[in-house]
KOLLUM-915366 format. One record per atom (N, C-alpha, C): x, y, z. Coordinates in steps of 0.001 Angstrom, whole numbers, padded with zeros to 6 digits, always signed. Each point is the difference from the previous one (the first is absolute). Layout:
N
XYZ...
END
This chain:
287
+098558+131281+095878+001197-000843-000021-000321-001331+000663+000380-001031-001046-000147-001267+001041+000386-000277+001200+001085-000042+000362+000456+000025+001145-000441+000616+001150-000406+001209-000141-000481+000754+000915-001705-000858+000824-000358+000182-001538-001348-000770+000036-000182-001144+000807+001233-001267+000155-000346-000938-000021+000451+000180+002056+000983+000695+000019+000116+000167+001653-000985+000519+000090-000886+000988-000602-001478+000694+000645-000838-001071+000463-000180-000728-000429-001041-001301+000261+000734-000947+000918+001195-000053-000207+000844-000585+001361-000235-000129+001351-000257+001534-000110-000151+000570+001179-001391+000515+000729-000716-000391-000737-001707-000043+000182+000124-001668+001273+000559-001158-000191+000034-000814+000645+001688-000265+001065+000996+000291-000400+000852-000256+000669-000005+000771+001118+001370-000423+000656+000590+000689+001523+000819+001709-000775-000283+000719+000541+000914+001056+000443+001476+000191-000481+000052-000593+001360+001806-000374-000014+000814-000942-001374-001152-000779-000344+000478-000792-001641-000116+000758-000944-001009+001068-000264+000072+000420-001059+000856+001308+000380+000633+000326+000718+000904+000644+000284+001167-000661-000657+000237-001049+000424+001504-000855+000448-000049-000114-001972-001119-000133-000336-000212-000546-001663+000331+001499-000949-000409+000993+000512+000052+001364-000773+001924+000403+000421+000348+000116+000924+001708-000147+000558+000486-000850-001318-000233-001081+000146+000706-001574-000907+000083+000853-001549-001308+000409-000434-000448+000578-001102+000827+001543-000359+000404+000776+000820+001138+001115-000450+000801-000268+000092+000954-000907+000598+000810-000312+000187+000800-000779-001224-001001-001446-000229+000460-000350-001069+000035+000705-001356-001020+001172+000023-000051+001308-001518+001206+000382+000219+000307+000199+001289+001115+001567-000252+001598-000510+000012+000349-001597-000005+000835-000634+000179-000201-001152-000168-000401-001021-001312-000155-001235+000197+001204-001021+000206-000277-001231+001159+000975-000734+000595-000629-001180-000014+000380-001168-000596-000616-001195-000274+000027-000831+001304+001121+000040+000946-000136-000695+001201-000787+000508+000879-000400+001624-000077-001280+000035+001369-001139-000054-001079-000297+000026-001213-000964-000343-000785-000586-001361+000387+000802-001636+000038-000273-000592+000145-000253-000236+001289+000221+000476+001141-000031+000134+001508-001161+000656+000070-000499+001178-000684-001524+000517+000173-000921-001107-000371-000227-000407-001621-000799-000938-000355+000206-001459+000814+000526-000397+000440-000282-001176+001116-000158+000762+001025+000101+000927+000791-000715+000677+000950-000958+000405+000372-000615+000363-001055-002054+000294-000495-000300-000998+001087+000707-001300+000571-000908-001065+000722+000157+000488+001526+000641+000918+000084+000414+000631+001480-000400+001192+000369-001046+000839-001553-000504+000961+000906-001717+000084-000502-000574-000728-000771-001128-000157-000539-000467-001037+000631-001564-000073+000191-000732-000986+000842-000145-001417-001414+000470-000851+000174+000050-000846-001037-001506-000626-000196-001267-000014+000604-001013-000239+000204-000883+000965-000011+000501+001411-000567-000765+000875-000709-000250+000061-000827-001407+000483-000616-000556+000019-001535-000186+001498-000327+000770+000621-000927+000006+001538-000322-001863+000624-000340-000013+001165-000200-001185+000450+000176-000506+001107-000897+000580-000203-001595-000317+000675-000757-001238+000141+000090-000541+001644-000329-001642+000159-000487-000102-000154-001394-001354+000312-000139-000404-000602-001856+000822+001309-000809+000301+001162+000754+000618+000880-001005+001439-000093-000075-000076-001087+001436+001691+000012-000781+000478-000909-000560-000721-000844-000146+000030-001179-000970-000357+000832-001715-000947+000685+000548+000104+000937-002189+000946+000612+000003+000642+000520+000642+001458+001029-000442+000550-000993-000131+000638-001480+000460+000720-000996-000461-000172-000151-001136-001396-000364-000436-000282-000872-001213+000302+001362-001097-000184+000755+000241-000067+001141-000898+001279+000367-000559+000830-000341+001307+002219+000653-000378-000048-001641-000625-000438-000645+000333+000428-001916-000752-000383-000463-000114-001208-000494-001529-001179-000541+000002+000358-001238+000510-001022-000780+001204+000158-001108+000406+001070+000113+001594+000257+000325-000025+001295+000332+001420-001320+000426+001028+000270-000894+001332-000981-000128+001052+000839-000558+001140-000214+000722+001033+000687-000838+000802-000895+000112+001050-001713-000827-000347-000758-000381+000539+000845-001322+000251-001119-001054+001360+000375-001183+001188+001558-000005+000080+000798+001204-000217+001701+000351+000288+000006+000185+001623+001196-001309+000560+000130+001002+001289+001173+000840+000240+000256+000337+001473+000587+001279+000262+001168-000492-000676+000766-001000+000060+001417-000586-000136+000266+000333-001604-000994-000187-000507-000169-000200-001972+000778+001404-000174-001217+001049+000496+000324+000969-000728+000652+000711+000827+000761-000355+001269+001131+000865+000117+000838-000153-000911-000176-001137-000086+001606-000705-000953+000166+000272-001214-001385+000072-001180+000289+001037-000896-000153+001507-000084-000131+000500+001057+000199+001342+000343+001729+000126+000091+000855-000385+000323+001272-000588-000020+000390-000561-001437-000642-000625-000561+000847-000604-001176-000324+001290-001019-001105+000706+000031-000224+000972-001195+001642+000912+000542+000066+000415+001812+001122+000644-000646+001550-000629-000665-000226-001322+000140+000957-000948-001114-000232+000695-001004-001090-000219-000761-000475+000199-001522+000976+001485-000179+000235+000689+001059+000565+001332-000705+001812-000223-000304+000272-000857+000237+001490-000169+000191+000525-000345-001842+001148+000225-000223+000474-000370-001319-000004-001521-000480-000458-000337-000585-000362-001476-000982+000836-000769+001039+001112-000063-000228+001233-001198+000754-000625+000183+001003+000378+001069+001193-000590-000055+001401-001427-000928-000186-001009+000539-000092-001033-000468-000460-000383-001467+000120+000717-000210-001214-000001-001549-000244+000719-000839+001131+001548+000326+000229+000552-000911+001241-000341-000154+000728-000852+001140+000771-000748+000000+001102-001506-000806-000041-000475+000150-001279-001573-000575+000110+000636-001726-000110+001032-000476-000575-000072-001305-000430+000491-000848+001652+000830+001085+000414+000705-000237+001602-001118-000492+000748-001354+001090-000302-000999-000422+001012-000672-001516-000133-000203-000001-001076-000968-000962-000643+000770-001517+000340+001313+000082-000236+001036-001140+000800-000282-000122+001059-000458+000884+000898+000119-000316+001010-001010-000181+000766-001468+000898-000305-001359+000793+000738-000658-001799+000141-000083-000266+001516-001503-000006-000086-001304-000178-000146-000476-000542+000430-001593-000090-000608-000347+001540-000385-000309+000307+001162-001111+001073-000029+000774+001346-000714+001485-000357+000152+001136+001384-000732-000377+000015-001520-000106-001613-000420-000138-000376-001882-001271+000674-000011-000795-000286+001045-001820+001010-000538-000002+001120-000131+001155+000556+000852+000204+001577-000543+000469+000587-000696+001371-000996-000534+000340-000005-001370-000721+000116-000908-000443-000872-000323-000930-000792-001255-001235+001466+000126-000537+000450+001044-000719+000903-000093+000333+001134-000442+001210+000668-000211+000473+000728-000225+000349+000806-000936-000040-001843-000984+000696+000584-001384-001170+000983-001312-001383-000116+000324-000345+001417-001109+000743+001041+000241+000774+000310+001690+000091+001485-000109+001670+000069+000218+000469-001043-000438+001883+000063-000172+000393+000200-001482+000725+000555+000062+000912+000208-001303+000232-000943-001200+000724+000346-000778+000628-001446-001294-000890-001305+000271-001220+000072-000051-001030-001074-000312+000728-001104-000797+000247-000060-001171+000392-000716-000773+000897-000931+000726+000783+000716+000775+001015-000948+000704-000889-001194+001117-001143+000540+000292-000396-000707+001286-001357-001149-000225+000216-000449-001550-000603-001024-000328-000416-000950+000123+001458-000729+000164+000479-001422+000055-000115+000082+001568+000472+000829+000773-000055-000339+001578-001942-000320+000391-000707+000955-000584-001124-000181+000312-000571-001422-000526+000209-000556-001666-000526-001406-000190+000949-001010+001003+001349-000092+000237+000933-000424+000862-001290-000286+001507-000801+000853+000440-000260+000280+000887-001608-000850+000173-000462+000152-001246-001116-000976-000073-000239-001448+000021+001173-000071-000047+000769-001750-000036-000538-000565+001276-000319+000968+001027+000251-000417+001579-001745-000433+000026+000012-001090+000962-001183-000555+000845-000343+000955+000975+000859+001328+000497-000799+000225+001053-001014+001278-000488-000614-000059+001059-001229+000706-001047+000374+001232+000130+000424+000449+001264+000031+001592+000142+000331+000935-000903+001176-001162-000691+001294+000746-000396-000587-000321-002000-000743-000771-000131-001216+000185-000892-000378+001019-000507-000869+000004+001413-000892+000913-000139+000629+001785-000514+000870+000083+000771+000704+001278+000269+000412+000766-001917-000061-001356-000447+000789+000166-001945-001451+000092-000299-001023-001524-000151-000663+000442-000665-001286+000746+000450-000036-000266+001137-001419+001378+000325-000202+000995+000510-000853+000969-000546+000365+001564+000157+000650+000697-000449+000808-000641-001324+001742+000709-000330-000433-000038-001114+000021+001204-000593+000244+000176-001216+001272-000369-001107+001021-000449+000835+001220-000074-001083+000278-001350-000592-001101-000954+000320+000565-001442-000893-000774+000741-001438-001358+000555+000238-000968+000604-001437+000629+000927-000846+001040+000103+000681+000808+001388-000729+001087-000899-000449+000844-000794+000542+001231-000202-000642-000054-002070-000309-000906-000254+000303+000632-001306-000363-000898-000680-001410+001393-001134-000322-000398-000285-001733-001988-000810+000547-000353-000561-001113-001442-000397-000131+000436-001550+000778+001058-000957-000051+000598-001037+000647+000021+000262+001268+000442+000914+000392+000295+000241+001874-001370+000127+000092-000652+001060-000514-001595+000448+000563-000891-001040-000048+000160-001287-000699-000965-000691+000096+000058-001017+001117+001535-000389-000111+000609-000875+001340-000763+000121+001313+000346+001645+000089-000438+000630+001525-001845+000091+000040-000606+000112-000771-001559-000319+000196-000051-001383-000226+000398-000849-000253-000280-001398+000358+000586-000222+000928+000872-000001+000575+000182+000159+001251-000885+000426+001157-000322+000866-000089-001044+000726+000474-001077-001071+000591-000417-000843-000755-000543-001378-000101+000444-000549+000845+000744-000676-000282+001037-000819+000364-000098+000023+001645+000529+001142+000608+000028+000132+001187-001083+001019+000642-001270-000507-000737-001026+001057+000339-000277+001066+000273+000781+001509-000470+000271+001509+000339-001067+000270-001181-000982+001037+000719-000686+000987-000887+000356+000151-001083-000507-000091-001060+000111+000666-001337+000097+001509-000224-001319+000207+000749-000870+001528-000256+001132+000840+000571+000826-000149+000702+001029+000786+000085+001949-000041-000453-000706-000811-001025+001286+000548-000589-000472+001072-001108+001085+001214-000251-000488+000799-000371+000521-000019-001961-001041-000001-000539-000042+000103-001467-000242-001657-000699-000784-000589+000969-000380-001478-000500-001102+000443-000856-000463+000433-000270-000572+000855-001749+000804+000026-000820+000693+001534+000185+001066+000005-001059+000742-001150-000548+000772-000373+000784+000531-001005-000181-000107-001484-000386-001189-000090+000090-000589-001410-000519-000011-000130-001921+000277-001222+000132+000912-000408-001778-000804-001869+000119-000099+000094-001566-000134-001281-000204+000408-001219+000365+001263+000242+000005+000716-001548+001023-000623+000018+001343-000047+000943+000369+000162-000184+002023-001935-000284-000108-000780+000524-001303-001718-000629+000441+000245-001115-000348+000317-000739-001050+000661-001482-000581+000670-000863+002148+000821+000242+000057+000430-000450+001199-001060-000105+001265-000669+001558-000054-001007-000592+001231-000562-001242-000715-001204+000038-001435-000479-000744-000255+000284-001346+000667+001532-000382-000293+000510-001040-000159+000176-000485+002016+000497+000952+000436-000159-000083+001378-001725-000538+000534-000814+000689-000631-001581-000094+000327-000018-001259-000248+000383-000810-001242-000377-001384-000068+001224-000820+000700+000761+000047+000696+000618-000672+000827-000193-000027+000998-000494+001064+000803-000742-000202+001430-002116-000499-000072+000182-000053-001204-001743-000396-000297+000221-001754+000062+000824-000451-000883+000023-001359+000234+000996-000677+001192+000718+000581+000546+000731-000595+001329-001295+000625+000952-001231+000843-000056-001320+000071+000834+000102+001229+000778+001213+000723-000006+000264+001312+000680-000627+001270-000182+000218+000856+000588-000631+000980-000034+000467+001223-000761-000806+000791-001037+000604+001171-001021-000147+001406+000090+000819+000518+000955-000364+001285-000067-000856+000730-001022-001069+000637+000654-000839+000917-001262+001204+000976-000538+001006+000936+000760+000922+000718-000365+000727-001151-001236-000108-000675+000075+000840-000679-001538-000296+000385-001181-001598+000267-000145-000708+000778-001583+000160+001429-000211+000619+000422+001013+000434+001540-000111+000939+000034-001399+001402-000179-000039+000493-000295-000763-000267-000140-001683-001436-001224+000391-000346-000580-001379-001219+001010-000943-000378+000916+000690-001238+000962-000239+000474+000097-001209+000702+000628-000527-000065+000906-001501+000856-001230-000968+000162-001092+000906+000566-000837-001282-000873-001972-000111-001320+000661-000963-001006-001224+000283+000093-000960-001387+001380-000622+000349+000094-000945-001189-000934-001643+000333-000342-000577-001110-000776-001372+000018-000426-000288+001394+000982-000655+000709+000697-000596+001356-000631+001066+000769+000557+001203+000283-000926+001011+001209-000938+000439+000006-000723-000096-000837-001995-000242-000444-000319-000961+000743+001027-001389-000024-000680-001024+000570+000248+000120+001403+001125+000356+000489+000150-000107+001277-000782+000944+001022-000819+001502-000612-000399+000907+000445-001332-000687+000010-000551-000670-000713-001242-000682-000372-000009-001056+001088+000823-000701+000664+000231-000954+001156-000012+000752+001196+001241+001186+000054-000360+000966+001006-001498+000266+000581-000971+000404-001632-001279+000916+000855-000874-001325+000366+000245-000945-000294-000567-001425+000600-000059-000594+001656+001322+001086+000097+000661-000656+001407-000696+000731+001474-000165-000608+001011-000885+000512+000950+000921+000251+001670+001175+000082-000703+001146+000378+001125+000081+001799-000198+000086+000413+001545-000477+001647+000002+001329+000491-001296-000065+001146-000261+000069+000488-000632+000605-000296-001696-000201-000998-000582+000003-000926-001064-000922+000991-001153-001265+000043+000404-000877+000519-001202+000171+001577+000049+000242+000496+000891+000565+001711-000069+001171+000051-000712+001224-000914-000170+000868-000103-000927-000290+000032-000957-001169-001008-000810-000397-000115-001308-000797+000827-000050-000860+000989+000967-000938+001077-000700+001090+001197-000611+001125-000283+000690+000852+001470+000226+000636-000278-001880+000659-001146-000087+000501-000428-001363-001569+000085-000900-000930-000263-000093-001263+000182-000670-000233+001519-000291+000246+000763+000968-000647+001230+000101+001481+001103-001238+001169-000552+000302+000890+000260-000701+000386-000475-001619-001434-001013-000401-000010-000203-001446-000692+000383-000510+000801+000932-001218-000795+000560-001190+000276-000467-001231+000012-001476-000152+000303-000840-000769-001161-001024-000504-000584-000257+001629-001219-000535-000314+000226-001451+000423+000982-000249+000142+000802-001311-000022-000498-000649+001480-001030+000521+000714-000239-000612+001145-001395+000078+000474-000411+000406-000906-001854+000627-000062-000313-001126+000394+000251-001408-000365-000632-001216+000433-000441-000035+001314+001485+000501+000876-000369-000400+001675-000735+001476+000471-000260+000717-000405-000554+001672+000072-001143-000152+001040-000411-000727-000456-001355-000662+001289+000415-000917+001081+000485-000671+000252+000813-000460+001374+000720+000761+000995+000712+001240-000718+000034+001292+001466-000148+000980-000259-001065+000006-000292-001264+001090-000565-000349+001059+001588-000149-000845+000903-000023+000535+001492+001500+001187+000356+001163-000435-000665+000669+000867+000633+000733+001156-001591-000626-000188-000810+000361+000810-000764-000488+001643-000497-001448+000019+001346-000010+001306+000582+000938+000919+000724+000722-001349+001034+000667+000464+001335+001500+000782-000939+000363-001071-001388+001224+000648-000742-000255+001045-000386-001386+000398-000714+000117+001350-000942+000032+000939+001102-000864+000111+001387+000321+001057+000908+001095+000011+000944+000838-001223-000432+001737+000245+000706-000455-000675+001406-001049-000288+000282-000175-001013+001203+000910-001460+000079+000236-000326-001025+001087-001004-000258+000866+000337-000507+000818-000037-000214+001473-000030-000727+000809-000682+000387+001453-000204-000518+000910-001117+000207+000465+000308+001256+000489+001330+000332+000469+000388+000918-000901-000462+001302-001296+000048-000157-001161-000216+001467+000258-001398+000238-000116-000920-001095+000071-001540+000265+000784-000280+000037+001492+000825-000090+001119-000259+000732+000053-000252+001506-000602+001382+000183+000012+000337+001792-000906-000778+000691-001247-000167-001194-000776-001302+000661+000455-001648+000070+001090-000445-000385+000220-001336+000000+001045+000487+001134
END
């Protein structure tokens, strides 16, 4: 059971007395839900959790996550995060109306760090469909946390949003410099417009002299029209770190042929791809 699960790991790092005070909050609201000490618990998480704690999942309990929700991690989560959706899942059990009044109540009102637990929340809340627009609503924002919280690590923009929202939020990504490699289903999800757009992004920070994330050709791998031959061909030219591991990684991924030209320019790391010594994911963690 999720829930259970997710206080198990809770409590590998918290106090005692909190995950006490948190398991109380948690029957209480099952066996009688009341929206005014509901909202009095979730702003309370800041009164019994060390707000400068970092939780302490092991690697197996990070696979039973990924396993009940492909993509659902509540790896660099601290204590505050996931009390708080330990609390909102028992929202998720309440009838649609409850549900909803209460989640939209919060979101009016939460927070920095309350919206991160929100926003973190939603693979494992109810009526998805409904909680769309709050999440692109939510990407709108400059601050990063609250970013981050929608698009990385979360499986539910890859699951529910149109090919328009999904591309927004990885250029973005850009934009305000957040990892690529962890948003989850930037494979799947990658479409002709959004490689067209990096392209187009690549040559706007090339002639204003700026700098291009290698994570930008992720995207463009499986879609090598005229234009991204050429730009991958400039890429393996380029002598900024991880630039030509981008283009070995897009090289190593054509069976088209369409790039054999530059095949010898990162010829050096297209060993490191076939034995998984490189991948997108490594030169993620490495930039």
């Amino acid at each position: 059971m999720m829930l259970e699960k997710l206080i198990s790991i809770l409590e590998k790092s918290a106090a005692a007395e909190a995950v006490s005070w948190l398991r109380e909050t948690v029957a209480s609201q099952r066996a009688e839900f009341q929206q005014r000490p509901f909202y009095y618990a979730f702003s309370g998480v800041s009164r019994h959790f060390d707000k400068k704690a970092g939780i302490e999942p092991t690697t197996d309990d990070l696979a039973e996550l990924e396993k009940e929700i492909a993509g659902f991690t509540v790896k660099h989560w601290d204590e505050f995060r996931l009390a708080r959706v330990i609390l909102l899942i028992v929202l998720g059990e309440q009838e649609k109306s409850t549900f909803q009044e209460t989640l939209d109540a919060l979101l009016n009102t939460a927070d920095l760090r309350e919206q991160t637990a929100i926003f973190s929340a939603y693979p494992l809340l109810p009526h998805q469909e409904d909680l769309i627009e709050s999440a692109i609503d939510g990407l709108r924002t400059n601050i990063v946390d609250i970013y981050d919280a929608i698009a990385l690590d979360n499986p539910f923009p890859s699951q529910h949003f149109s090919d328009e929202a999904w591309n927004q939020m990885v250029l973005k990504a850009l934009f305000i410099d957040r990892p690529l490699y962890r948003i989850y289903g930037i494979d799947y999800r990658a479409n002709l417009p959004l490689a067209e757009a990096m392209s187009n992004l690549a040559h706007e920070r090339w002639a204003a002299g700026r700098w291009v994330s290698p994570e930008l050709w992720r995207s463009c791998a499986n879609f090598l029209t005229e234009q991204i031959v050429e730009d991958v061909a400039r890429v393996a030219d380029t002598e900024e770190p991880g630039q030509k591991e981008a283009a070995a990684l897009i090289v190593a991924n054509d069976d088209e042929g369409k790039l054999d030209h530059i095949r010898d320019k990162v010829k050096t790391f297209l060993d490191d791809v076939a034995d998984s010594r490189l991948t997108w994911n490594s030169l993620g963690e490495q930039l």
